[in-house]
C-alpha positions in Angstrom: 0.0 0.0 0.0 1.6 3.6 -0.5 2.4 5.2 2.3 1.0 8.4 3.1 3.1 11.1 3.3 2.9 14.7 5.2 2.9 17.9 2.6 5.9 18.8 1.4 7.6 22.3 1.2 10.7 22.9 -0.5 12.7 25.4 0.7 15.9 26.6 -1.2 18.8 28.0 0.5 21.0 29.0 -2.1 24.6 29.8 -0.2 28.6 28.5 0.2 29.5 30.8 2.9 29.8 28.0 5.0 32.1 25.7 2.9 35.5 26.1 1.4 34.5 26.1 -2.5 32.4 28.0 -4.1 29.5 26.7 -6.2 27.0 25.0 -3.3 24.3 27.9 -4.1 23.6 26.6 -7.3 22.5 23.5 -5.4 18.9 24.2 -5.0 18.4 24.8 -8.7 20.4 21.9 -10.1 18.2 19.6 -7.8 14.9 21.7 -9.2 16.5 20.6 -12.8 16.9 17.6 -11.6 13.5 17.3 -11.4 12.4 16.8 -7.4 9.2 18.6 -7.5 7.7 16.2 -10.2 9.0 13.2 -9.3 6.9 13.7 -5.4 4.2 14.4 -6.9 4.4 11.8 -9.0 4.4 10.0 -5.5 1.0 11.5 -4.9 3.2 13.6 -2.5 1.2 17.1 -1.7 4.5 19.6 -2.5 4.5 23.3 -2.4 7.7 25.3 -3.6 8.2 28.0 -1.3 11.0 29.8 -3.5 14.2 30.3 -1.9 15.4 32.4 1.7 17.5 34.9 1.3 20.9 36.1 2.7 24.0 38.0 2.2 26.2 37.0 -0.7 29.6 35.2 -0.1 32.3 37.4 0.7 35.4 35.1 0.3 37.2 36.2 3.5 39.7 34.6 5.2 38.7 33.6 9.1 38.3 35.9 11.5 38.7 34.3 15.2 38.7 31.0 14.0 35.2 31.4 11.8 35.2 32.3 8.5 32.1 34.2 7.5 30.3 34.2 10.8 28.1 36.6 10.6 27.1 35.6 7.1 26.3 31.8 8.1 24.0 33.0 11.1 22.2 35.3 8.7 21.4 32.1 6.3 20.9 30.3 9.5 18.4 32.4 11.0 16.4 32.6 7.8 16.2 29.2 7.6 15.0 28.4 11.1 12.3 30.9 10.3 11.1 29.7 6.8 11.7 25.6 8.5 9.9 26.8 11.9 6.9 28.0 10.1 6.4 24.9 7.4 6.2 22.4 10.3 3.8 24.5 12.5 1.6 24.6 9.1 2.3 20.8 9.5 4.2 20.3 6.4 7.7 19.0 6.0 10.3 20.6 5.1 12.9 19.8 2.6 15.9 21.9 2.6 17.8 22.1 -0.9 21.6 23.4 -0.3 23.8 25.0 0.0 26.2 23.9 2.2 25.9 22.1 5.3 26.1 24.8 8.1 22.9 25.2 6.9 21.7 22.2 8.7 21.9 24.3 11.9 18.9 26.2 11.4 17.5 23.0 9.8 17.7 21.1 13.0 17.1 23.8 15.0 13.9 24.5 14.2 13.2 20.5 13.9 14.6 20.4 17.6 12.5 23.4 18.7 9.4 21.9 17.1 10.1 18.4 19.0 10.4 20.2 22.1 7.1 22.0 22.1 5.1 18.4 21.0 6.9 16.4 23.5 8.1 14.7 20.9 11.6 12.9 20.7 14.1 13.4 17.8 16.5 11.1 15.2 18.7 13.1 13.4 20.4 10.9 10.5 23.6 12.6 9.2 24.4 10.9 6.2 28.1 12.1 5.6 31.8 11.9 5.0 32.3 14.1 7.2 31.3 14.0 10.8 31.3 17.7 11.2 32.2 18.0 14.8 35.1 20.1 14.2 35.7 23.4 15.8 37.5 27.0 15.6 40.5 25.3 18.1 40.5 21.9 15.9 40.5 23.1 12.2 42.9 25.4 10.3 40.3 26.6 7.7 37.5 28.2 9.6 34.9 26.5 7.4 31.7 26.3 9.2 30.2 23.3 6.9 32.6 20.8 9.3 31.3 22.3 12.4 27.1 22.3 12.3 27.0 18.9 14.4 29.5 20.4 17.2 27.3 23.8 17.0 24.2 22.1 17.3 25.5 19.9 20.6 26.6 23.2 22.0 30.2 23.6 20.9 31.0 26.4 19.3 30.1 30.3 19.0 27.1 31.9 20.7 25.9 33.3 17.9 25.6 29.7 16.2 24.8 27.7 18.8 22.3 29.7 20.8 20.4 30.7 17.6 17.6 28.3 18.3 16.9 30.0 21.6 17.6 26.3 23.4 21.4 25.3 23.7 22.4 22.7 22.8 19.3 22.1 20.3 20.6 18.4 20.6 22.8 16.0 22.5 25.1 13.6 20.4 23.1 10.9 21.6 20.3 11.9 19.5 22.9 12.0 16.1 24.0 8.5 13.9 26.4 9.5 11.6 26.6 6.9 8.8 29.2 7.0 6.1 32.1 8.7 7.8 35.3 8.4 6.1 36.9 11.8 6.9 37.5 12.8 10.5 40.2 15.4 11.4 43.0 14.0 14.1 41.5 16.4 16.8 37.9 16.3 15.5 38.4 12.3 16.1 39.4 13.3 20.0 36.2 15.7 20.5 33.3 13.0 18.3 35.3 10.1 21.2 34.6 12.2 24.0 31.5 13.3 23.1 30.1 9.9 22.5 29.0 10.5 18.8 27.2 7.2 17.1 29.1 6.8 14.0 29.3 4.3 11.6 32.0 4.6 9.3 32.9 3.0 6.3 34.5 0.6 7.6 32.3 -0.6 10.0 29.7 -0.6 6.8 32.4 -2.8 5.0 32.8 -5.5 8.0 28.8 -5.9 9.4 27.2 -4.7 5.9 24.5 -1.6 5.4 21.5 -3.5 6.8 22.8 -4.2 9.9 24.3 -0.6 9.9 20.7 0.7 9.4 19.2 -1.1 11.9 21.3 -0.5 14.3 20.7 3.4 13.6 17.2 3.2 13.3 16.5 1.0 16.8 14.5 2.6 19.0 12.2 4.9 16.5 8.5 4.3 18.0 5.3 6.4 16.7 6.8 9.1 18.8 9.8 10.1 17.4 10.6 12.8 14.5 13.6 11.5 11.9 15.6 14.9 10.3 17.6 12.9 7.5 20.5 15.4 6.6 21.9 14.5 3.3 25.2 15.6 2.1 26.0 14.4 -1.2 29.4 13.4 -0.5 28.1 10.2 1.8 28.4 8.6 -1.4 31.2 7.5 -3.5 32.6 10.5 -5.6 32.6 7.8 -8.8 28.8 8.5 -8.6 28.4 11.8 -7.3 31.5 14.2 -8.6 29.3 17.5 -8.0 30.3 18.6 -5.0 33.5 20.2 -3.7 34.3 17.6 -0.6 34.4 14.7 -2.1 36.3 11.6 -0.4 37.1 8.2 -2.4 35.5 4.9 -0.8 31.9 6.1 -0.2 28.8 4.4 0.3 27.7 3.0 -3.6 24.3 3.0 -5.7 23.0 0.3 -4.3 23.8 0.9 -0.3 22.5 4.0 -0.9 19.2 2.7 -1.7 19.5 0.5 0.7 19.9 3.3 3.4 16.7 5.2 1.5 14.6 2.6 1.6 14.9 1.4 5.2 14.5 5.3 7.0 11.0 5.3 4.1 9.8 1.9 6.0 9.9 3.7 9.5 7.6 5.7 8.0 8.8 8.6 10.4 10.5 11.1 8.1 9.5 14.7 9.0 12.1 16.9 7.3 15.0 16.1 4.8 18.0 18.4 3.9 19.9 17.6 0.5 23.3 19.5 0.6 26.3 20.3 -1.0 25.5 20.0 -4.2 27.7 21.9 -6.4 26.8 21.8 -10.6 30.2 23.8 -11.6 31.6 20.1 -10.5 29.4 17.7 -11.9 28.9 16.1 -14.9 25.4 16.8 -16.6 24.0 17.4 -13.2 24.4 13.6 -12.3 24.7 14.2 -8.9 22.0 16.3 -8.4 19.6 13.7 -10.5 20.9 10.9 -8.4 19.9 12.8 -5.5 16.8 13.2 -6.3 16.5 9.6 -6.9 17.3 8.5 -3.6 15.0 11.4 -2.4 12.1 9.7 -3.8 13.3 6.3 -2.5 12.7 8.1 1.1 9.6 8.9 0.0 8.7 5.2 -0.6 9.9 4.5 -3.8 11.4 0.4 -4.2 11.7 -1.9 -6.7 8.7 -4.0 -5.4 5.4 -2.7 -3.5 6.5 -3.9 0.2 4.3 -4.1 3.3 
């Protein structure tokens, strides 16, 4: 039977200032060519377009204090939070199109904030190479992209991580971090410390996806909100070149599916962000198509109708 799914809003936040490359704020357009409006509602998915936020344009400074473009990120943060906080008190879900992934902070801020006031709890699945736990002491570029998980578990600037009005948004325990293959040698200190659930690749390699996904899904009852964060460089760079972090020995078509498939059967989705893709990179927009076809795969689509 198809599953029925909450209305959708797609929300574009077209920005790099986070990330060390430029090209990420082409990212919502290339996965609008891509086609991920029509292929929802082709899933009898209810999906509303809300445009793009807005924010200041990229400067291209080098760090100040250990951030670069601080105030800019909590600018496209903020916005976010709003448009995000306002979809899912209209009960829709939203699905953030990036843009980098400091964005994610106002993503799963609002998600958090939302939780909080239904008493509901909250699953964040950060599908990644990255674990993104770094911050202004640990990494020599300043990049805010690798530090949205540390922000949003209370580590890092005020401005960042109290933007929510509630820090920390999250604790680490709520986070599992699958497809890790790039930690920095500090970063790998701080994610130990903090007790971060990751599973990395090669913990995918020795116990296979499957078991990897149901280990991170355990737990999820009729209760719980799942925020699946999507960066496109989880997978292998031989499938998806368009983006500007990309890290040899990532998760493969089919594993990908896999992971897709198995957050759709929980049936407990309630916002998605797809990030970091970059079209200067890719080839024919590939990445961005591919994307969108493991988008619709969390919106139910499989190779057979399953119960």
């Amino acid at each position: 039977m198809p599953r029925n799914h909450p209305p959708v809003s797609i929300i574009g936040v077209p920005t790099d200032v986070g990330a060390g490359h430029q090209g990420a704020r082409m990212g919502p357009e290339a996965l609008r060519i891509a086609g991920l409006v029509g292929a929802l509602q082709a899933r009898g998915v209810d999906v509303i377009d809300r445009g793009n936020v807005d924010g200041p344009r990229n400067p291209w400074q080098p760090p100040v204090e250990g951030y670069r473009h601080l105030d800019e990120v909590v600018a496209w943060n903020r916005a976010l939070l709003e448009a995000s906080a306002a979809e899912l008190r209209a009960g829709r879900m939203p699905v953030v199109l990036g843009g980098d992934h400091s964005l994610a902070m106002g993503s799963i801020m609002a998600v958090a904030n939302h939780c909080r006031e239904q008493g509901r709890k909250l699953r964040v699945l950060w599908l990644d190479a990255h674990s993104d736990f770094n911050t202004s002491r640990v990494t020599p570029s300043g990049n805010i992209h690798g530090m949205p998980v540390a922000c949003l578990c209370g580590i890092g600037p005020a401005a960042l991580t109290g933007l929510g009005g509630h820090a920390p948004a999250i604790v680490p325990q709520q986070v599992k971090q699958i497809g890790i293959r790039s930690v920095d040698q500090d970063e790998k200190r701080l994610v130990k410390e903090h007790g971060l659930d990751i599973y990395d690749m090669r913990f995918i390699d020795e116990v296979g996806m499957k078991r990897v996904m149901e280990q991170a899904l355990d737990g999820l009852d009729d209760d719980t909100h799942v925020h699946v964060s999507f960066d496109v460089d989880f997978l292998d760079p031989a499938i998806a070149p368009g983006t500007g972090t990309t890290v040899p020995g990532g998760v493969n078509y089919r594993e990908a599916q896999l992971v897709m498939e198995m957050i759709a059967d929980t049936g407990r989705m309630g916002s998605l962000d797809v990030v970091e893709v970059s079209p200067a990179l890719d080839d024919r927009n590939v990445t961005a198509e591919l994307a969108v076809d493991l988008v619709e795969s969390l919106f139910g689509k499989s190779t057979l109708m399953r119960d």
